[in-house]
N, C-alpha and C positions, 0 to 999 in steps of 0.2 A: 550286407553293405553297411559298413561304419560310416556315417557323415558326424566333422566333426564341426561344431558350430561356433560363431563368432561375436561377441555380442559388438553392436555396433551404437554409439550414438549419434543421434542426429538434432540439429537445433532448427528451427523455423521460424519467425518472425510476422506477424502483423507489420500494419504500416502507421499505427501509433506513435508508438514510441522506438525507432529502428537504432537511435545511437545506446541504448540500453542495451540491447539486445546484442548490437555488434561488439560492447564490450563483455557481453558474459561469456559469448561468443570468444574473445580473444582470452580469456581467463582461461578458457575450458578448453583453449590450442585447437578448436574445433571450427570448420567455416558454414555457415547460416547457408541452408536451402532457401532457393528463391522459390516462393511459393506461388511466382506468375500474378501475383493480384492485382483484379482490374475492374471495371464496370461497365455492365452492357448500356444501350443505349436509354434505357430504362432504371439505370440504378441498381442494380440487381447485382451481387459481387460473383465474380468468376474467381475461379483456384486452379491449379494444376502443377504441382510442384515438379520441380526440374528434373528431379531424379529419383530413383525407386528410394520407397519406405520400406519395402517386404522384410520382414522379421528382425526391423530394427525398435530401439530403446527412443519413440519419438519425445522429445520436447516442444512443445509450441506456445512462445511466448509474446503474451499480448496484454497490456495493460487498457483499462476499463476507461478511455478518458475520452473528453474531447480532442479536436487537433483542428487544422486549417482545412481539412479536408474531408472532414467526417463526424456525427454526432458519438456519443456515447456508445446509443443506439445502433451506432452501423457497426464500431469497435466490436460488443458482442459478437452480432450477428454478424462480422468475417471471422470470429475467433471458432465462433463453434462449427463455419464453414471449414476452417481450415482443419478443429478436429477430426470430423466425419471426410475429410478426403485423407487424412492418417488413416482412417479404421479400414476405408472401402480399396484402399491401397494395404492392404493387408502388414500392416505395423504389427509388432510384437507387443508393443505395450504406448499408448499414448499417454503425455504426464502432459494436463494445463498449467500452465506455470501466469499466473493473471498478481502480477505487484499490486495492484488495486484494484480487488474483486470489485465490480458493480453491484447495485442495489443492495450492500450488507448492510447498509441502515436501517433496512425495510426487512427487520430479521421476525418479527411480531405483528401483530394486531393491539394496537394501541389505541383503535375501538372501532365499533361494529363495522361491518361491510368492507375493510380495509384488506386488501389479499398482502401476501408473505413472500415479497418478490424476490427476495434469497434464494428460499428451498426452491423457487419455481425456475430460478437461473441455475441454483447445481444443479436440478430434474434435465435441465435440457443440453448440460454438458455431458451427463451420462446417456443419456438416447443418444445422441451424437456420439460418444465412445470413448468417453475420457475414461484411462481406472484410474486416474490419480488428480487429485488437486494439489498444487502448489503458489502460497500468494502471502502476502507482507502484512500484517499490523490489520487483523479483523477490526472492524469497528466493535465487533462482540463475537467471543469464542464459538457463542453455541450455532453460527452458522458453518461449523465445520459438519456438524452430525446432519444436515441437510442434505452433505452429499454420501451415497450409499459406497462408498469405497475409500481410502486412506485421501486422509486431506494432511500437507505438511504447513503449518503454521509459523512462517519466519516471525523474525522479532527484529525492527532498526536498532535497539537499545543501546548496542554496541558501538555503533557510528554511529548515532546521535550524543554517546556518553563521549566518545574521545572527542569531538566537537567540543561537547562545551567545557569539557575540562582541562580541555588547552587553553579555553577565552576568557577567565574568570574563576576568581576565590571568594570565599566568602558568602557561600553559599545555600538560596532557599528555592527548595525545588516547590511549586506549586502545581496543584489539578486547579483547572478552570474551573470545573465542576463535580459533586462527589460522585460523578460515575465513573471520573478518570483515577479517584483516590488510589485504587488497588497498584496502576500501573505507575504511576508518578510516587510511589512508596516503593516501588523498584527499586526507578532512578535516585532517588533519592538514598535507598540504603547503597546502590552502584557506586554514585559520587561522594559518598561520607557527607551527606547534604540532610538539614533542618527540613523540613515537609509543611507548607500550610495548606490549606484550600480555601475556593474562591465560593462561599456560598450564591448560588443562582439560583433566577426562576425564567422561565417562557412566559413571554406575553399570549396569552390566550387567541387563537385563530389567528395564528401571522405567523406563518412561517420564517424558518432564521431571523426568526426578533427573540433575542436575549437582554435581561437585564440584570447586571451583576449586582448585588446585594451586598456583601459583606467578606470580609478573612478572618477564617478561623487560623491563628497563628502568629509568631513576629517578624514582620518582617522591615519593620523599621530600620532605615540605615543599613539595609541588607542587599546584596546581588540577587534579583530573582529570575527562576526560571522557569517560564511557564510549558504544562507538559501536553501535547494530545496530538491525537493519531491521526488529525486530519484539521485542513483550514480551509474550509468551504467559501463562507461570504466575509468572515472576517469578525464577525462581531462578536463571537462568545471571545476569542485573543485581544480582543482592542478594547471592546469595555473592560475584561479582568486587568490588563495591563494599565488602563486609567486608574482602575479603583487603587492598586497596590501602590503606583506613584501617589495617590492619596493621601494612601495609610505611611507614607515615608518609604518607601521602599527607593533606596541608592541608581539602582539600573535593573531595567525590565529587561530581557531577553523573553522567544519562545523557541519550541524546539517541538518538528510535528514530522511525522512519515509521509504521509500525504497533502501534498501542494497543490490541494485542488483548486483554489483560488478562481470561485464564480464570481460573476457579476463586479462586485463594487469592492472586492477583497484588494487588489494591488494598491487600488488609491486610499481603501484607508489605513492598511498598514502602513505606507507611506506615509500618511497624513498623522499615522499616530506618536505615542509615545516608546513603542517598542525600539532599541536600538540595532536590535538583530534578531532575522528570522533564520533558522537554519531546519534547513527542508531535506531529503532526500530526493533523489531522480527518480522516484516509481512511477513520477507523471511529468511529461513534458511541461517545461513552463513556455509561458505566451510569450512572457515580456520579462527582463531579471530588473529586480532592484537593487540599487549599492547595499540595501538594508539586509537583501536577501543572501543567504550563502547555500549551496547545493554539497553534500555528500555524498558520495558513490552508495549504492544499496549493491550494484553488479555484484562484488566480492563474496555477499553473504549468498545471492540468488546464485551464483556459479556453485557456489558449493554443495550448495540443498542438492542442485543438478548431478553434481558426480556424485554424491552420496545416493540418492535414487538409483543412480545407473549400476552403484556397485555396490548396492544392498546393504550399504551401512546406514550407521543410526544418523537420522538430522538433527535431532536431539540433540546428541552433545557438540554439535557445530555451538551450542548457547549455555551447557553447561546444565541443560536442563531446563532452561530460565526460557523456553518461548513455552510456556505454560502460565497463563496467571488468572 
């Protein structure tokens, strides 16, 4: 008996971030399994996806954030429910697709007694059944090796670069701080753009307390643009954006992948001197500011997806450049 087989893909969605989802969803001409998600009386998340997964190419996409409805915490913990009912529904191949992996900040031990909630988050998407990771702008490369199977590393670079290089000339591309130098010398060779950095230091036992120090570079009478991967409370982007107004700098812009914007982040960017923040959607925002502008990431996330499905490189969806 000949059986000739068909590969199928299927998308799945958390309840995160759903209009992300529905538009990768429309890129990819494919419609989103409803994955029945719900809570018992107790909190406890139930799954039961509408229709059979058997020997299909799953994708299940779910970004790591807060929302109106659920912690961080619960985000995971439906994401890797929803892997493991992939696996136990006999899927051919499950692929995590997570825009803002959780706990990538926490890739090290930066001293004693402190556990490496990275590798402990990929360890428990692979028990669950993931063979593949797929997710946007690491805080640091080296938590791809944490998971035991092919991890694809996208990169905003591209929609963040045509962004800002429709909004302004004359331009200095900055790192907040020198651990962003490597990627902000990207952008900066990307847009034919000057490079300074924003010397900093942490305030000793205070969490997100930064205090900017100094610019290595000129940026006197210049457009600048400040570069990083994520804007948690606000304060490493709003003190560098003070000091650079400072130092003469014309107009402060930033430009981040992740709008994770805790606590006191919207009001001081409002309150500050940035005249635009340009974000991407990998995380739902609470609240938008006129200050704030959003870019599509779907475009690049759809693609990663059908390059998965059909075994070509994702690699050059960037030219090689989500490597740095």
């Amino acid at each position: 008996m000949e059986v000739q087989s068909k590969k199928r893909l299927h998308l799945i969605s958390g309840r995160v971030h759903p209009e992300l989802a529905a538009e990768v969803a429309r890129l990819l001409d494919v419609k989103l399994i409803d994955a029945n998600l719900s809570e018992f009386a107790n909190g406890e998340i139930y799954c039961r996806f509408a229709e059979s997964v058997r020997g299909a190419d799953v994708f299940i996409l779910q970004t790591h954030a807060n929302s109106s409805d659920m912690s961080i915490n619960d985000a995971i913990m439906e994401h890797l429910i929803m892997v493991d009912a992939a696996e136990r529904a006999s899927a051919k191949r499950t692929t995590v697709v997570a825009p803002f992996y959780g706990y990538a900040r926490q890739d090290r031990k930066a001293s004693g007694r402190e556990p490496i909630t990275a590798k402990l988050l990929a360890d428990q998407f692979r028990i669950a059944g993931a063979s593949r990771m797929v997710s946007v702008d690491l805080h640091s490369n080296q938590v791809q090796g944490f998971f035991d199977g092919p991890w694809d590393h996208l990169v905003a670079m591209p929609v963040l670069c045509d962004a800002i290089g429709s909004m302004i000339d004359d331009l200095v591309v900055v790192s907040p701080d020198a651990g962003r130098v490597k990627v902000a010398e990207r952008y900066a060779q990307r847009l034919d753009a000057d490079l300074a950095i924003v010397h900093k230091r942490r305030l000793h036992n205070q969490k997100n307390a930064v205090e900017a120090k100094e610019v290595v570079g000129d940026v006197e009478g210049r457009n600048c643009v400040l570069i990083d991967d994520m804007i948690d409370t606000g304060g490493t982007i709003v003190a560098a954006a003070e000091l650079l107004k400072e130092k003469g700098a014309t107009s402060v812009i930033a430009a981040t992948t992740h709008p994770v914007f805790s606590g006191p982040a919207l009001d001081r960017i409002e309150a500050s001197c940035l005249e635009k923040v340009i974000v991407t959607d990998t995380l739902p925002l609470a609240r938008k500011l006129d200050k704030i502008e959003v870019v599509s990431i779907a475009p690049l996330i759809a693609s990663a997806i059908r390059a998965v499905f059909e075994d070509t490189s994702v690699s050059e969806i960037f030219g090689g450049g989500n490597f740095n």
